[in-house]
N, C-alpha and C positions, 0 to 999 in steps of 0.2 A: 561395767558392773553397776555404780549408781544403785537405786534403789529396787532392783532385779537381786540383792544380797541378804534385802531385809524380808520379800515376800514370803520365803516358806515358813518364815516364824509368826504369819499370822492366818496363811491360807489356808490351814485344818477348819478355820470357822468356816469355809467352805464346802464343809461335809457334816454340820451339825443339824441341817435336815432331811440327810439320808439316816442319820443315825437313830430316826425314832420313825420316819416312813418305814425303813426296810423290813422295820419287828412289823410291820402290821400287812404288808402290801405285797411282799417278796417271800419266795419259797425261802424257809428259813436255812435249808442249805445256801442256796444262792445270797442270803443274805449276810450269813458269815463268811463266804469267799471275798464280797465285794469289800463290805467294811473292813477286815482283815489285810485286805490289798491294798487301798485307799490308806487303812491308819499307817502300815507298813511304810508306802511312799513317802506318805507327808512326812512321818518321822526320820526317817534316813535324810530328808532334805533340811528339814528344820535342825537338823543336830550338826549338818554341813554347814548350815549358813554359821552357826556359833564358830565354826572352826573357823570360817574365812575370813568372820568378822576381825575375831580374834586375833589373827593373822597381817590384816592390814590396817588394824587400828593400833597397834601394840608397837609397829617394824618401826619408830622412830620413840618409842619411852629409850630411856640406858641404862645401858647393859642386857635390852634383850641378845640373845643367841642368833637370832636371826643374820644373815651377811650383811656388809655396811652398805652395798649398792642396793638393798633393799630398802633405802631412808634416801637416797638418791631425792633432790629433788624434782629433777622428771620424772622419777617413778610416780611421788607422791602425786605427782600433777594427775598424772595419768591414770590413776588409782584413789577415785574417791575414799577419803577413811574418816573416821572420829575418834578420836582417841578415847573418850567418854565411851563407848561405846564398846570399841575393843578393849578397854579395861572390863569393863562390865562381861563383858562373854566372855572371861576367863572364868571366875566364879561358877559362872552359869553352865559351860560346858563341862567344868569340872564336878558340878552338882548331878548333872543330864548322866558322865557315864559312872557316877557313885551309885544314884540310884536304879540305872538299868543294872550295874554287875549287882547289886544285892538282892532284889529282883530274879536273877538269875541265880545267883547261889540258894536262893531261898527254896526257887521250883524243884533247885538240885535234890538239895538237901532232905527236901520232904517225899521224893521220891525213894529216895538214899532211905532214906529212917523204915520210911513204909515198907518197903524190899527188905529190909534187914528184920525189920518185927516179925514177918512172913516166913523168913528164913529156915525155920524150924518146922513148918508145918509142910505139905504133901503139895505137890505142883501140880496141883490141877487148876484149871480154869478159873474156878470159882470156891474162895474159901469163905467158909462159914465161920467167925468167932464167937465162943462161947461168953456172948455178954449183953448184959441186959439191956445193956443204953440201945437204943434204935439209930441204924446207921448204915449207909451202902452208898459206896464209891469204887470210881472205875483208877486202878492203879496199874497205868503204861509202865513196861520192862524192855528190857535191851532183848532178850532172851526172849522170854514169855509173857502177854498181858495176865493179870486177873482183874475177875472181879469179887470183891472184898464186900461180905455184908453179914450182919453181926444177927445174931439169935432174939435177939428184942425184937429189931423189925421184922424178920421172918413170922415169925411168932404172930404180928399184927397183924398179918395180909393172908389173905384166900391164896388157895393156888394159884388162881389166874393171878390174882395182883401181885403175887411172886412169878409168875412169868413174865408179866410186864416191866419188873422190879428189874428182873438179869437182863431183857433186851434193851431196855433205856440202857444199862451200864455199856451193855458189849457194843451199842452202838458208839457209845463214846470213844470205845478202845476204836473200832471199825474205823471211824471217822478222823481219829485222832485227834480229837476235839482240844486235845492239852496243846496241842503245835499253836492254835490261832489262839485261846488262852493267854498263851505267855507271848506270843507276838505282839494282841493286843495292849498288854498289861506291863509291855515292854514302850510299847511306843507311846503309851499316856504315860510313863517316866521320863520319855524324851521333851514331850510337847503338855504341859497340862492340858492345852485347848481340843485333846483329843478322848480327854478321860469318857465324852457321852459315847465313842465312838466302843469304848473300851465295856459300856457297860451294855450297849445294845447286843455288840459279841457275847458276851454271857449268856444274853436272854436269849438269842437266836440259836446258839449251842446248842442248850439246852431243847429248845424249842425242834430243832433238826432231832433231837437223840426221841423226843417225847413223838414225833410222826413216824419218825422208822421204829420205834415199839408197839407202836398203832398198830403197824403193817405187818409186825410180826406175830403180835396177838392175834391180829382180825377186829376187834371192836375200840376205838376210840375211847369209849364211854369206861371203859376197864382200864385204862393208861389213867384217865384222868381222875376216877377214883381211887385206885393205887396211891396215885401224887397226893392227891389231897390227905387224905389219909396217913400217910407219911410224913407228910408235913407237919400235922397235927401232934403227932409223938415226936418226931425229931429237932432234937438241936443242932443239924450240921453235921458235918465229918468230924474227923479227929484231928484233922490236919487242912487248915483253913485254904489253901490253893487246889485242893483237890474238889472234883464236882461231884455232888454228891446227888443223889434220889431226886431229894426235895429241898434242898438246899439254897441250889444258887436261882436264880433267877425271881421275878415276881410270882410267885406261883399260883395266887388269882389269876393272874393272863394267861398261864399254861394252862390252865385246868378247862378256862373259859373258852380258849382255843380249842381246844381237845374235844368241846361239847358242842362247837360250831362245824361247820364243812372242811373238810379237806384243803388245804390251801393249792393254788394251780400252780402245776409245774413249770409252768414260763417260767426264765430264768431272767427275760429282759423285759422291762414294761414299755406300754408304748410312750412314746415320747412325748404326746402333747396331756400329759397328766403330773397330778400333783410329785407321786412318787418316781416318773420316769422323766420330769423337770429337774427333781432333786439329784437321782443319779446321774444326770448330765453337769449336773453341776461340780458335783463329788468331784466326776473323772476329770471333767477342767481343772480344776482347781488341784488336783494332784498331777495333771500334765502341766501346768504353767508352774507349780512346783519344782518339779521335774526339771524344766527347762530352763528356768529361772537358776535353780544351782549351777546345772552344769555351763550355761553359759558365765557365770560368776566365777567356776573353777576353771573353767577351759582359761579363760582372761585371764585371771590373775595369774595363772604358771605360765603363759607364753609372757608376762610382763614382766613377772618376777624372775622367769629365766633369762630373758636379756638383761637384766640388772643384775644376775649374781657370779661374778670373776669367773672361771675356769682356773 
């Protein structure tokens, strides 16, 4: 195991310059599958190492639960540990899955509320609320998506830029943009050092939802007045994890995108460039992740199970 137990709680810095190449360089689909992936790994690994830390710096405090062949002194030989250390990742790990489950109750719950608000009104696709505040969000169902958007911003926008307005949403539903969302926003609660990775995912989301309304319009130049313009009235959703119009993301870069070329479909850049350096880097760094656990987990259960009775 050795120092192979401590890597994944530092190797997400390994992916903090794909995390502002990818908004710029990468189709912004392609750029929320990879980051998404990448945050994913490194998190499931870095929350592993807490565990194992945990695990073999803890097996000789007392009165741990652990078996007493587990404090073995050949085990211990055999099994690098710190006590320092695995005291410390108890806290930490118990911190990591506090703040993923609230995190997750939270995405629940605002789903929960929004679906229940709705409840009373007619299931069609797209409800219109009679209220003045300007607002449009895309609200995923088990059942049926809608798209939710209130009579203020209607009100503001031309009919194209109300057509632009319902394709950004419905590509959100299409793409299921809430999944990588909360993936991300899960794994920058496991690891801080992933939070840039967590916020490029927003901007990309977004960025993905504002080229497939492009294409659904026909002109760019109408998505990105639409946004701007929304922007300008709006405060947000009503319900802060939900993506809204013009909401999340920088929406000077969307707008600015929107008014430059079409970004190229390549999903992989070439290699000897700044951005196809970066993503090589990423995938290392979340393969030596990777490896680094499981070779740390594989270890320590064939040592810790010749050390624990029958």
């Amino acid at each position: 195991m050795g120092v192979f137990v401590l890597l994944p709680l530092i190797l997400p810095l390994t992916a903090w310059p794909i995390a502002r190449l990818a908004e710029h360089h990468l189709h912004p689909r392609a750029a929320t599958w990879l980051l998404t992936g990448v945050a994913a790994v490194l998190a499931v690994c870095s929350t592993l190492c807490l565990a194992l830390l945990m695990v073999v710096g803890t097996a000789q405090l007392p009165g741990n639960p652990l078996p007493d062949g587990w404090s073995d002194p050949e085990v211990r030989e055999a099994v690098p540990y710190d006590e320092v250390a695995g005291e410390a990742a108890i806290p930490a790990l118990l911190a990591v899955i506090a703040s993923c489950t609230s995190a997750a109750w939270r995405h629940y719950r605002v789903r929960r509320l929004s679906g229940l608000a709705l409840s009373g009104l007619p299931g069609t696709a797209v409800v219109v609320l009679p209220d003045e505040a300007p607002y449009a969000y895309a609200l995923p169902g088990r059942r049926r998506d809608r798209v939710v958007a209130s009579s203020g911003m209607l009100t503001a926008l031309n009919s194209r830029e109300r057509r632009a307005l319902f394709a950004h949403e419905r590509a959100h539903l299409a793409g299921r943009h809430h999944r990588y969302l909360l993936a991300v926003q899960l794994a920058a609660r496991a690891n801080p050092f992933l939070r840039p990775l967590r916020s490029a995912v927003t901007y990309t989301a977004e960025r993905w939802a504002d080229e497939d309304a492009a294409a659904a319009v026909g002109s760019r130049r109408t998505v990105a007045v639409a946004i701007g313009k929304a922007a300008l009235i709006s405060r947000g959703t009503p319900y802060a994890t939900l993506a809204g119009f013009a909401a999340a993301g920088p929406v000077p870069r969307r707008v600015a995108a929107l008014l430059g070329p079409a970004p190229a479909g390549r999903s992989w850049p070439p290699a000897f460039t700044s951005v196809g350096l970066a993503v090589w880097g990423a995938a290392v760094g979340a393969t030596v992740s990777a490896l680094s656990s499981a070779n740390s987990a594989v270890t320590l259960y064939f040592i810790l199970h010749a050390a624990t009775p029958l």
